[in-house]
N, C-alpha and C positions, 0 to 999 in steps of 0.2 A: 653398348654403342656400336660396336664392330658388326655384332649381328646383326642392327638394325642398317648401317650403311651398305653391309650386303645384300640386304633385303632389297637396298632407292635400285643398289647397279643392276641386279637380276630385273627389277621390276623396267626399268628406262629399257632393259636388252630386249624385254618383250614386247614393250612397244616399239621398240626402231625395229625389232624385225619382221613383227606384224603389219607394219606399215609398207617397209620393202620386201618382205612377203608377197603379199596383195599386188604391188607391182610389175617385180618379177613373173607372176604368175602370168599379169594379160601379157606383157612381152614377150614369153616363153611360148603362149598358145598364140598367140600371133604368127611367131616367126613359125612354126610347128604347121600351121594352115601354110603360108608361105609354100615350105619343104613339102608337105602332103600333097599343093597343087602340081609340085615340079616331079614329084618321084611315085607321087601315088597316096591314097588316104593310108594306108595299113604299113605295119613293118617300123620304115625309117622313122616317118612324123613321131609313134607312139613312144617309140627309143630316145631318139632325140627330147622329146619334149620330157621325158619321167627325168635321164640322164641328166640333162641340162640345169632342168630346175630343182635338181637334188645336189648336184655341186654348187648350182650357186647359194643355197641357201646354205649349205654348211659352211660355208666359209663366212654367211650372216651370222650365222647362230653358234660359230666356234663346234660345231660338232664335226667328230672322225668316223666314216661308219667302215666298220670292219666285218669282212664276210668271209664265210669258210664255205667248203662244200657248193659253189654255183655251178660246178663243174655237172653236179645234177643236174640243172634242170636241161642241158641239150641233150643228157645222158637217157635222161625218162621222160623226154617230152614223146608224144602228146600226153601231159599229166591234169590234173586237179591240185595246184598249190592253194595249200591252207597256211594262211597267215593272220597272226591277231591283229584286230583292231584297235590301237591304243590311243591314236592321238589324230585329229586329224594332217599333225606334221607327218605321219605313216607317209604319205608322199614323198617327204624330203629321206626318211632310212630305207622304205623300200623300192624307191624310185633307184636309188644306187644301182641295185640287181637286177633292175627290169628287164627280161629279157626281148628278143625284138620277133613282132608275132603275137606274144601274148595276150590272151583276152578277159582283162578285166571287170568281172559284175559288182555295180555299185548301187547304191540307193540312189532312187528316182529324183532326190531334194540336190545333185549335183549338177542337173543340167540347170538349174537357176544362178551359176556361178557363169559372170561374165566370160565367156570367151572357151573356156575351160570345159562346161560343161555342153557345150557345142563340138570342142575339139573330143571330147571322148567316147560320142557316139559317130563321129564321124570316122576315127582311126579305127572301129571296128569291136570296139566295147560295150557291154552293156549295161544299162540301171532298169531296173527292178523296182517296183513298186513293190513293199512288203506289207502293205497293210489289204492287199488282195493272196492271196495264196495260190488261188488259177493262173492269174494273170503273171506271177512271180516266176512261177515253175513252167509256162510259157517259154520267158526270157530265159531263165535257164538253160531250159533244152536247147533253145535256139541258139545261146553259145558253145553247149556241147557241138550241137552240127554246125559249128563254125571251125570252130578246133579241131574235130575229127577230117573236116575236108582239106583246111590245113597245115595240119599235122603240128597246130599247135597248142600251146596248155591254158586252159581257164587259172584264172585268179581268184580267191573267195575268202572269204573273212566267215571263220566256221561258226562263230558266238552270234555274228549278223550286227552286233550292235559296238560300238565305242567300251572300253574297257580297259581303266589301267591298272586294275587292283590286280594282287599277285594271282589269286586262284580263278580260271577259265569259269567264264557261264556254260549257261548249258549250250549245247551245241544245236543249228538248226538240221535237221533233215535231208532237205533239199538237197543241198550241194552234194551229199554221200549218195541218195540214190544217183547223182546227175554223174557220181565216178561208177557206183557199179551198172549203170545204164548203159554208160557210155564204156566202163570196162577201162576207164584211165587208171593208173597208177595212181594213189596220195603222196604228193611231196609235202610234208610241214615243216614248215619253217619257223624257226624261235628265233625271238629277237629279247632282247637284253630289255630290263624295264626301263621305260622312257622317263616314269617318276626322278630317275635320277640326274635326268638335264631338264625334264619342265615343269612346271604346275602351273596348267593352263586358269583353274579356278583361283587363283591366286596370284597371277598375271606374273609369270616367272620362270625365267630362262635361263641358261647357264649353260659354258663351255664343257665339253666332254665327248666320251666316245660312246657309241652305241654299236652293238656287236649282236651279228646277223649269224646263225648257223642254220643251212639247209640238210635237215635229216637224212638220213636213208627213206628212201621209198617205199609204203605199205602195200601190197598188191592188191586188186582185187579182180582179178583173172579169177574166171569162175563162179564169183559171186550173185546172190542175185538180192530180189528182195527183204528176203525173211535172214537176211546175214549184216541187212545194216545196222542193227543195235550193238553185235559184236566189233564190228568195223571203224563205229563212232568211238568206242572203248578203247581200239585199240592207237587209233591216231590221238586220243586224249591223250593214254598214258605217255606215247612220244612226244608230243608236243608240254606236257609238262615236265619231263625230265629236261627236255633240252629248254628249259625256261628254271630250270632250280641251276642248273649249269652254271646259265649264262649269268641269274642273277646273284651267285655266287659271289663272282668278281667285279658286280657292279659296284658303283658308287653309293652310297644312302641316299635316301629321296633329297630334292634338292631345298625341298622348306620341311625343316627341320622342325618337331613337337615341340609345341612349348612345354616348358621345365614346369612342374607341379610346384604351387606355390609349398615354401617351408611351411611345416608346422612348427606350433609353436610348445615348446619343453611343456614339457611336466611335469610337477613332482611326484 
């Protein structure tokens, strides 16, 4: 009975905060257009709006997000940060760390989000269509010579797709020629598994802390093409260490296996 009453409260937390989710969201890229007319599209707005709508939603959703190492990313900007893609809450843990500048590539299916995906090409972001690979590696380059002109770091989800199971897909290509093209440093970045505050399939939420660590930086100074299979290897193996780390000390997923039914004796 207890299990199941924890099941109604996680299940009501994800709809109240799906619901002010969604709200929060136009009101944040609202006020974010507002700040972008007064200050400029790039920089402030994009800060503001990641900032904004990542404290208030944790404070929806009872979650604490704890970050080590951000001292990186002023430290090796212009970089290539690589972070997983786990939930689309990734907004609300890595919105936390966003820093100001930063150029986010996302999928093309975002500018269909009211108000949001207006705001994200406007602060100076890009989406990508991935079901073209010219037109993708277009947009790429196109935020590399964004970032190189001002000296700031692209954003990229290395697996390319949604992912919350413990072991990394494979990794796309693109985005590692588009560091040793571009000659950016790799910052990866691990985040603690999200399974342990939600299960989205299963419409289920829960208070907790999610914990953010930005790695040391991979170089690729020198690199060229025929070194990106080594290079994809080697940001794997870091960003899996610092994912066994973190989920070390996590919590257990937040919906729990069901128990094998008893068998029944034998003689």
């Amino acid at each position: 009975m207890t299990r199941l009453l924890r099941r109604c409260v996680y299940t009501l937390h994800f709809v109240a905060a799906s619901i002010a989710g969604g709200l929060l969201l136009l009101l944040v890229s609202a006020a974010s257009f507002a700040l972008a007319a007064v200050r400029g599209p790039e920089g402030h707005a994009a800060v503001f709006a990641a900032r904004s709508y990542s404290r208030l939603m944790q404070r929806v959703l009872g979650w604490r997000i704890v970050a080590e190492g951000t001292e990186r990313f002023a430290a090796c900007a212009p970089s290539v940060v690589m972070a997983r893609h786990q939930s689309n809450l990734d907004v609300v843990v890595l919105g936390e760390v966003y820093p100001r500048g930063a150029i986010a590539i996302g999928k093309k299916e975002l500018e269909w989000i009211p108000l949001f995906g207006r705001l994200w090409t406007a602060t100076g972001n890009v989406l990508i269509d991935r079901r073209h690979v010219s037109v993708a590696m277009e947009g790429i380059r196109a935020a590399a010579a964004a970032a190189r002109s001002s000296g700031t770091s692209v954003w990229v989800a290395p697996e390319g797709h949604r992912n919350m199971g413990a072991e990394l897909l494979p990794f796309k290509k693109g985005v590692f020629h588009l560091a040793v093209d571009s000659q950016f440093p790799i910052l990866p970045v691990a985040v603690s598994p999200l399974s342990a505050v939600i299960d989205a399939r299963r419409w289920a939420v829960r208070p907790g802390t999610v914990r953010i660590r930005v790695l040391p930086p991979v170089p690729t100074a020198g690199l060229g093409p025929d070194d990106v299979p080594a290079l994809m290897a080697r940001v794997r193996e870091a960003l899996e260490e610092g994912q066994r780390a973190l989920a070390a000390g996590a919590a257990p997923p937040i919906v729990e296996p069901a128990a094998a039914p008893a068998r029944e004796a034998t003689a």
